[in-house]
C-alpha positions in Angstrom: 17.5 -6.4 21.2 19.0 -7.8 17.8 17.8 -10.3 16.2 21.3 -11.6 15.6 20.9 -12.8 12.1 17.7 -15.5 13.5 15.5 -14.7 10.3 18.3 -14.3 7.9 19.3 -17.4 5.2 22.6 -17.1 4.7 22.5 -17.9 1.2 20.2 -14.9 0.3 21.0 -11.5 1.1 17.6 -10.1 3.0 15.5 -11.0 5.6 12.9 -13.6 5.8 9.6 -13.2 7.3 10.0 -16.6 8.9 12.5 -18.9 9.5 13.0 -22.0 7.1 11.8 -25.0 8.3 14.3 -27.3 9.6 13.4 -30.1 7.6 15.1 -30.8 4.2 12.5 -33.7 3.2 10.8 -32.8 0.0 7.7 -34.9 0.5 6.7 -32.9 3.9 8.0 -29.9 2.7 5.5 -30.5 -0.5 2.9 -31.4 2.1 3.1 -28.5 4.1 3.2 -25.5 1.2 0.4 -27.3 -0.7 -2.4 -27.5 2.4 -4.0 -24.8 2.6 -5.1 -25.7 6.0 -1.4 -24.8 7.5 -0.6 -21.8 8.9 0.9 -19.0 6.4 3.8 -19.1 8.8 4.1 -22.7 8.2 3.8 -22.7 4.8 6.7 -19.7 4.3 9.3 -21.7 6.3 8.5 -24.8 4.4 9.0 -22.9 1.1 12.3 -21.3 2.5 13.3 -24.5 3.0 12.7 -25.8 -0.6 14.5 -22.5 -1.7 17.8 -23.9 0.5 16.8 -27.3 -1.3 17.1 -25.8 -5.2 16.4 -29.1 -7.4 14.3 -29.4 -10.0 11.8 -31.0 -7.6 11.7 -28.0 -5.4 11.4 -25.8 -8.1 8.7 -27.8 -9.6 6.9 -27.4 -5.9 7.3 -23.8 -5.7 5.9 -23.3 -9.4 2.6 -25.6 -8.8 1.9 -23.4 -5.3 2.8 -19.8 -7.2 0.2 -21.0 -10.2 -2.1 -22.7 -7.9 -2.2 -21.4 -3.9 -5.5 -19.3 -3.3 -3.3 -16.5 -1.6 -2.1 -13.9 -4.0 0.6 -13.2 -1.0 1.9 -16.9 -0.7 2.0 -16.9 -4.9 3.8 -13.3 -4.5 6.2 -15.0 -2.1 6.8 -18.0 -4.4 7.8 -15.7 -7.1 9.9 -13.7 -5.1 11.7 -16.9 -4.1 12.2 -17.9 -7.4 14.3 -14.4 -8.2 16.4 -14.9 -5.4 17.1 -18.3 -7.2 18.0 -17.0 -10.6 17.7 -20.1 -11.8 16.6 -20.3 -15.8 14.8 -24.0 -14.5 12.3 -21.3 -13.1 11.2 -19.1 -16.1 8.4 -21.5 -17.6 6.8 -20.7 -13.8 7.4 -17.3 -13.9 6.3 -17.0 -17.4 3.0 -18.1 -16.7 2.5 -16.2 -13.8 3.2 -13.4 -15.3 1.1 -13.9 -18.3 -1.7 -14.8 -16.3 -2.0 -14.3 -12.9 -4.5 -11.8 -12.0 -3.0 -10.2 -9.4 -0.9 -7.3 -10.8 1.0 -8.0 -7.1 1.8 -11.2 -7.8 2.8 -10.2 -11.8 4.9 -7.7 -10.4 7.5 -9.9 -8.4 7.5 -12.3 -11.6 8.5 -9.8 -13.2 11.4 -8.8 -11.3 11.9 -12.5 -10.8 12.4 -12.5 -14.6 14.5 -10.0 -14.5 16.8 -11.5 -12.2 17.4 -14.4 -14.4 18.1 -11.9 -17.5 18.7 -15.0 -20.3 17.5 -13.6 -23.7 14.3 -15.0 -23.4 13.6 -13.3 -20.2 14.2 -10.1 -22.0 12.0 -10.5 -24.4 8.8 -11.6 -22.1 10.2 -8.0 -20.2 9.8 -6.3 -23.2 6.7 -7.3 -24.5 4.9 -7.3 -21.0 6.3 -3.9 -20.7 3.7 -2.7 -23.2 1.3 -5.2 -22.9 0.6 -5.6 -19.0 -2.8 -4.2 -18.4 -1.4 -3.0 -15.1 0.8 -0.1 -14.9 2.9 -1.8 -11.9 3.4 -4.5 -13.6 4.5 -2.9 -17.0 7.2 -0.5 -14.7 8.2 -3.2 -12.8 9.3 -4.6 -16.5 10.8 -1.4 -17.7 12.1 -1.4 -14.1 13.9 -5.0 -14.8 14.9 -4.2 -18.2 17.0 -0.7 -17.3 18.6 -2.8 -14.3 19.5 -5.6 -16.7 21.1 -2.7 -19.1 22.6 -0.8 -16.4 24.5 -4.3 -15.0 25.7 -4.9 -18.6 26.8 -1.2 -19.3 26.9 1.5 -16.0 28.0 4.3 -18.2 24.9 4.5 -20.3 23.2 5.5 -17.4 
């Protein structure tokens, strides 16, 4: 049986693990990703639901759970979120995840995150992580980032 589209948010091409919760109020949806007490399935919907929000409270949210949240998969999520956004409002989050989160898993999707946002700056934390990363998943994931950044900009160099 399909799922006929159930999990997937329109606005981002994929499918979620959950759907988003259905309410749009940032307080509980603030309350709900910060408790650790909640269920990881309540906590997903409620970030997918600050995703669909995008302000710069939602962001600001996200970034406190991805540097703070004592599950390396609920701090991977945040990231990944945070790519689908592409929003440059997101790179001093992703920045410091990536420079010092120590879970190469969660490194990883900042990385890519990073990469999705492409501004110079991101390019150069690519770059330099790209050598420096202690983990090699993280340091291909840069390289990774970088080569899709170069290939969008110019197809026929590759």
């Amino acid at each position: 049986m399909a799922l006929e589209g159930s999990l997937r948010e329109r606005d981002y091409e994929g499918i979620d693990p959950t759907v988003a919760h259905a309410s749009r109020d940032l307080h509980e949806l603030r309350g709900i990703l910060l408790d650790p007490r909640q269920k990881m399935w309540e906590r997903y919907r409620a970030l997918f639901a600050l995703r669909a929000l995008h302000t710069p409270e939602a962001i600001d949210v996200i970034g406190r759970v991805m540097l703070s949240a004592s599950s390396a998969l609920l701090r991977h999520e945040c990231a990944f979120v945070f790519g689908q956004m592409a929003d440059e409002r997101c790179v001093p989050w992703l920045e410091r995840s990536l420079a010092g989160d120590e879970h190469p898993m969660v490194r990883h999707e900042a990385a890519e995150a990073i990469g999705a946002i492409a501004n110079a700056q991101c390019l150069q934390m690519l770059a330099h992580y790209a050598q420096h990363d202690p983990a090699i998943e993280v340091r291909e994931s840069c390289e990774l980032a970088l080569d899709n950044i170069a290939y969008l900009k110019d197809p026929t160099r590759f």
